[in-house]
C-alpha positions as a Markdown table, in Angstrom:
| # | Residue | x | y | z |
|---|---|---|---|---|
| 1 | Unk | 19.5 | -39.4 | 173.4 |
| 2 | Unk | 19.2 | -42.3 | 171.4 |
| 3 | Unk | 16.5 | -44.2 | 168.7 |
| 4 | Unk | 15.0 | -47.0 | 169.1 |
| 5 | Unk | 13.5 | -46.8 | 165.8 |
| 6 | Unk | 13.9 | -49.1 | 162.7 |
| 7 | Unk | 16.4 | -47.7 | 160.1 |
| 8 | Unk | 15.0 | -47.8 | 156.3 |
| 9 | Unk | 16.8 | -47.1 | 153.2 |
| 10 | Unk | 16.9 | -47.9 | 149.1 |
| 11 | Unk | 18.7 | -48.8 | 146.6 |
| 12 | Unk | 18.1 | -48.1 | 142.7 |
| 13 | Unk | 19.5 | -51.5 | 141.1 |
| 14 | Unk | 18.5 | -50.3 | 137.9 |
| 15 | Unk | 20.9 | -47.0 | 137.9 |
| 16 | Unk | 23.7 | -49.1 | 139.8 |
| 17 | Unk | 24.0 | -51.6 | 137.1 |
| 18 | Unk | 23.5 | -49.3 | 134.5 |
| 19 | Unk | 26.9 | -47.9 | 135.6 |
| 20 | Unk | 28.6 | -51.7 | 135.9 |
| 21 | Unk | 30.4 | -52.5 | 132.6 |
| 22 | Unk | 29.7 | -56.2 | 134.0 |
| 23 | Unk | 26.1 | -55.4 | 133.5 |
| 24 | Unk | 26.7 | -53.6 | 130.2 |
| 25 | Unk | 28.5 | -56.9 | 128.9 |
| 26 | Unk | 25.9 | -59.5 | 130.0 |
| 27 | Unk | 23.0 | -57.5 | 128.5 |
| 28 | Unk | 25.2 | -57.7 | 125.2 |
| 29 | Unk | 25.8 | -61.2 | 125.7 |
| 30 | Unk | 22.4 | -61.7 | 125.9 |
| 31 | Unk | 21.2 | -59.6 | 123.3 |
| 32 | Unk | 23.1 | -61.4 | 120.6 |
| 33 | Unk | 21.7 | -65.0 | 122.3 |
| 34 | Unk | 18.2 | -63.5 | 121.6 |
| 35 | Unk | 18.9 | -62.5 | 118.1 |
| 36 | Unk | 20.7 | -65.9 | 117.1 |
| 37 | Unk | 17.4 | -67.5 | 118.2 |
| 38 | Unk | 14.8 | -64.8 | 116.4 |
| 39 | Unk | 17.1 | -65.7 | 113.3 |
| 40 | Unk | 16.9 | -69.2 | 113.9 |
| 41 | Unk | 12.9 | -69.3 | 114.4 |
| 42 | Unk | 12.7 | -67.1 | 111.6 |
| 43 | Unk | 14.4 | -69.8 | 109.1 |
| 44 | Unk | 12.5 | -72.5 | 110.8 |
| 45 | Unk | 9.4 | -70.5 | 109.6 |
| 46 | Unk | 10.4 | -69.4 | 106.3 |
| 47 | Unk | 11.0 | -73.1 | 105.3 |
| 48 | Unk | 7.4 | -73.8 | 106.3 |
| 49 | Unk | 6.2 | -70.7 | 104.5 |
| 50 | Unk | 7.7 | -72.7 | 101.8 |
| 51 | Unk | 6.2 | -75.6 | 101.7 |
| 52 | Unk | 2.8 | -74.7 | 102.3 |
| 53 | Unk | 3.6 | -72.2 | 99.1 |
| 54 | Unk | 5.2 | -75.7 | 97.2 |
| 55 | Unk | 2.1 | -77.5 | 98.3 |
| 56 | Unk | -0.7 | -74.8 | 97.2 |
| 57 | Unk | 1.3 | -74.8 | 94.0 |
| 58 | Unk | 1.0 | -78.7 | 93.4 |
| 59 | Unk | -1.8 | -79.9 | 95.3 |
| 60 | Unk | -3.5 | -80.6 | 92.5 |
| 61 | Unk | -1.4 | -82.6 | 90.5 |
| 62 | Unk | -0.9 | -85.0 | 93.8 |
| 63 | Unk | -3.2 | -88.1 | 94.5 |
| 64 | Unk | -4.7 | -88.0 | 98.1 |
| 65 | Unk | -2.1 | -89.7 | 99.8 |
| 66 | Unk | 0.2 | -87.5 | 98.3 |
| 67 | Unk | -1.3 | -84.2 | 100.0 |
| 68 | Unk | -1.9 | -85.5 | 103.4 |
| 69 | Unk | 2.2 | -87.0 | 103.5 |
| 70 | Unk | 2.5 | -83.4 | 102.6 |
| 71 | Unk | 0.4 | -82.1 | 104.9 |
| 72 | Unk | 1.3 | -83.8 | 107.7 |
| 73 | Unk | 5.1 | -82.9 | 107.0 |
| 74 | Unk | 3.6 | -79.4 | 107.2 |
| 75 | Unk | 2.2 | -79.6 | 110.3 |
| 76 | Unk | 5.1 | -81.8 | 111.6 |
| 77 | Unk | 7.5 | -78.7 | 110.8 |
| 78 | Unk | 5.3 | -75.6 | 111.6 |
| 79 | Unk | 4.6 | -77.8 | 115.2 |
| 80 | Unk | 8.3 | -78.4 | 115.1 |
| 81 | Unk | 9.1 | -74.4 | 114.9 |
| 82 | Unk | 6.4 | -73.8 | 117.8 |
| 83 | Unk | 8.3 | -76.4 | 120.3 |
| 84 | Unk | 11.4 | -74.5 | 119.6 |
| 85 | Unk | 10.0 | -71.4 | 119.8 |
| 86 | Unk | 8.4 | -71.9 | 123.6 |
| 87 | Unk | 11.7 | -73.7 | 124.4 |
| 88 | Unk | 13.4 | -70.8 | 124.1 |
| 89 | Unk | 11.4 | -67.4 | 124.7 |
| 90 | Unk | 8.7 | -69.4 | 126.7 |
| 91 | Unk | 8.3 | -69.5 | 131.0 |
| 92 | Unk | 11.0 | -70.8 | 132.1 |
| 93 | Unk | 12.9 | -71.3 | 128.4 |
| 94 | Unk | 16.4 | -71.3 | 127.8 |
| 95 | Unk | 16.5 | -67.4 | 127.2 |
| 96 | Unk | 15.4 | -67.2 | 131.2 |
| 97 | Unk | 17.7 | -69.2 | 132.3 |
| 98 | Unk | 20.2 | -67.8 | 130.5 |
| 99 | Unk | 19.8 | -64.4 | 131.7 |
| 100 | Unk | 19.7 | -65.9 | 135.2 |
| 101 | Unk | 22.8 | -67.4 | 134.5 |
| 102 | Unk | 24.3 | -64.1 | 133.6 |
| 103 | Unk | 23.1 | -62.1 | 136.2 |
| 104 | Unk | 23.3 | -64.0 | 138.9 |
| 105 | Unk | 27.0 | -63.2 | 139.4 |
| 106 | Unk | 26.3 | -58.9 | 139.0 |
| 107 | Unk | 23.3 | -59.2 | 141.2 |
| 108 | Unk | 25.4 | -61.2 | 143.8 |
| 109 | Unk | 28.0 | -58.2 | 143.9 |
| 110 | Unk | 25.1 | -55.8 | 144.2 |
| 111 | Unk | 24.0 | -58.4 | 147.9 |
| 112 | Unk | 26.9 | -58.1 | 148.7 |
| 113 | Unk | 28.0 | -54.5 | 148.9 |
| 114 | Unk | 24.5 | -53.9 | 149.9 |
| 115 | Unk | 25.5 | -56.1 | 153.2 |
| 116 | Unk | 28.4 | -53.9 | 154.1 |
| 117 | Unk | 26.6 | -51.2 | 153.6 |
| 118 | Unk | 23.5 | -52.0 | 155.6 |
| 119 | Unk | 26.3 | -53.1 | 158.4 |
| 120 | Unk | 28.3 | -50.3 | 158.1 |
| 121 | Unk | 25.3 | -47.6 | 158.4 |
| 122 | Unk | 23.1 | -49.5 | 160.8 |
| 123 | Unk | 20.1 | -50.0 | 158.8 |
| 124 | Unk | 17.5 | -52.8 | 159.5 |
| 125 | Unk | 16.1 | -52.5 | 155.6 |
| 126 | Unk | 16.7 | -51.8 | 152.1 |
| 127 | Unk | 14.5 | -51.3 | 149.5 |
| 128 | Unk | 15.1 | -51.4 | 145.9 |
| 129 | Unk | 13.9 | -48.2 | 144.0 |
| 130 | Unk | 14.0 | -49.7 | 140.8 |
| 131 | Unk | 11.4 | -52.7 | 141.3 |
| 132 | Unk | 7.9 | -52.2 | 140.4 |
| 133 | Unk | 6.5 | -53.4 | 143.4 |
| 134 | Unk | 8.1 | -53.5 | 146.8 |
| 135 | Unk | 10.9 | -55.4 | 147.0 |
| 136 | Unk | 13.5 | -55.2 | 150.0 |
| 137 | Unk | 17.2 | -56.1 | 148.6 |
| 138 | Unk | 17.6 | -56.5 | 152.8 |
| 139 | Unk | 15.9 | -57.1 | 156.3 |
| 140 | Unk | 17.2 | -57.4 | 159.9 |
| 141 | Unk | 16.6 | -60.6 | 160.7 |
| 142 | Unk | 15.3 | -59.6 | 164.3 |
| 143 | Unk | 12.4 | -58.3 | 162.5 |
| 144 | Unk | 11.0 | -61.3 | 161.2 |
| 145 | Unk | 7.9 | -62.8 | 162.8 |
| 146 | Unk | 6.7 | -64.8 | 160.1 |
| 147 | Unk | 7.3 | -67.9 | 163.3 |
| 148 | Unk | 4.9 | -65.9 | 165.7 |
| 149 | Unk | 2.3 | -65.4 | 162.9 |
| 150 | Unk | 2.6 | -69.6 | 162.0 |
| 151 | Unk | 2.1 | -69.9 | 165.7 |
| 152 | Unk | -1.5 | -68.1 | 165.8 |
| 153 | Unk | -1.8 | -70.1 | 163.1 |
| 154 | Unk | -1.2 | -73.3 | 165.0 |
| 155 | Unk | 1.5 | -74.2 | 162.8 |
| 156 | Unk | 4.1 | -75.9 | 164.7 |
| 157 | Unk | 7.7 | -73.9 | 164.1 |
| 158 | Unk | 9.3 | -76.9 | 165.7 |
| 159 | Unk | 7.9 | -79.7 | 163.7 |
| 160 | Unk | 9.0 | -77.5 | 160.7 |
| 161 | Unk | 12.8 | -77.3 | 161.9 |
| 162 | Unk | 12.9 | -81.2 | 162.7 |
| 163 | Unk | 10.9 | -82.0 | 159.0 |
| 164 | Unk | 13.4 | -79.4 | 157.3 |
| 165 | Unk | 16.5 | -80.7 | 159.3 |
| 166 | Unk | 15.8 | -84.5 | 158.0 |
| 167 | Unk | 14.9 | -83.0 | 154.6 |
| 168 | Unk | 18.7 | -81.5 | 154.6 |
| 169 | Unk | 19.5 | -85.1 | 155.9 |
| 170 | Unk | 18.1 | -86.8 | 153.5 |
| 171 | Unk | 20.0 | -84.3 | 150.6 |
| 172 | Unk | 23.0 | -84.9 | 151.8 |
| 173 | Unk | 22.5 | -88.7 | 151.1 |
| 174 | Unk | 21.5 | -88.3 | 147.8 |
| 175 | Unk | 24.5 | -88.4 | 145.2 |
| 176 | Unk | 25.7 | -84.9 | 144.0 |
| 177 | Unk | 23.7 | -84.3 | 141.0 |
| 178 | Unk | 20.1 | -85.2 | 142.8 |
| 179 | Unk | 19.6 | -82.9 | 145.5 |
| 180 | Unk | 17.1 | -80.4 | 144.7 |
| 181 | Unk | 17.7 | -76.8 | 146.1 |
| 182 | Unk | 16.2 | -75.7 | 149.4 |
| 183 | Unk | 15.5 | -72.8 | 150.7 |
| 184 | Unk | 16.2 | -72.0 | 154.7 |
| 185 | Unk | 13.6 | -70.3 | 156.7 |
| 186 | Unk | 15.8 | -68.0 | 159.8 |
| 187 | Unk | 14.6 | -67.1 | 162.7 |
């Protein structure tokens, strides 16, 4: 007798990659990138801590143009420190994008053996344990019908394959460093 039913199954990315020593060495790597850049925010600060503390001290033995130049080198600084500060830890900052950077390759090799596996036993979908929310690592694509629900919307499926088709056209004509990455919607 056989199933017709839908294999599941899950993955715990967090204990998996706690046993890579790939993992172990891009979290170092990116644990001393973080601390370079607390060190070097943290100077950036202490110099402003100092002159604010130069300029209490002085302020008033300087004329009025005197204190604002002062001020206003103040602000310049302490706004300088905030800039690099959001560069780096903020959305999207260089810290993000450097751990991206660094775990895209270990979370490629985590896809991919995922793949076999899911091949190998039959499964239409994996889940991953470790995520806070549900996250499926893999789906059978004969289980998507994200195109029959834009249909009862009235959203043309075919329209969208001939606009993404010239889009992909269109990147293709652009010179290397210009084309923006897309993202393919499958059947």
């Amino acid at each position: 007798m056989s199933s017709f039913g839908q294999k599941f199954g899950y993955i715990d990315t967090e204990y998996i990659t706690s046993k890579m020593p790939e993992y172990q060495k891009a979290q170092e790597d990116i644990e001393k990138l973080t601390t370079k850049w607390v060190k070097e925010i943290s100077e950036k600060n202490e110099e402003v801590a100092k002159l604010e503390k130069a300029y209490r001290a002085e302020e008033v033995l300087l004329t009025e143009e005197m204190r604002q130049q002062r001020l206003r080198t103040i602000a310049d600084k302490d706004k300088e420190v905030k800039e690099l500060q959001n560069r780096v830890f903020g959305l999207n900052g260089e810290l993000f994008k450097k751990k991206q950077e660094i775990m895209r390759p270990i979370l490629d090799q985590i896809v991919k053996a995922t793949e076999k596996i899911v091949k190998l036993k039959r499964l239409d979908f994996i889940f991953d344990k470790a995520s806070d929310s549900l996250v499926m690592i893999y789906t059978n694509p004969t289980h998507d019908y994200t195109d029959y629900v834009m249909e009862e919307l009235g959203i043309s499926v075919e329209q969208l394959k001939e606009k993404e088709k010239e889009e992909q056209n269109n990147a293709k004509e652009e010179p290397a460093g210009n084309s923006k990455a897309k993202t393919n919607k499958k059947n």
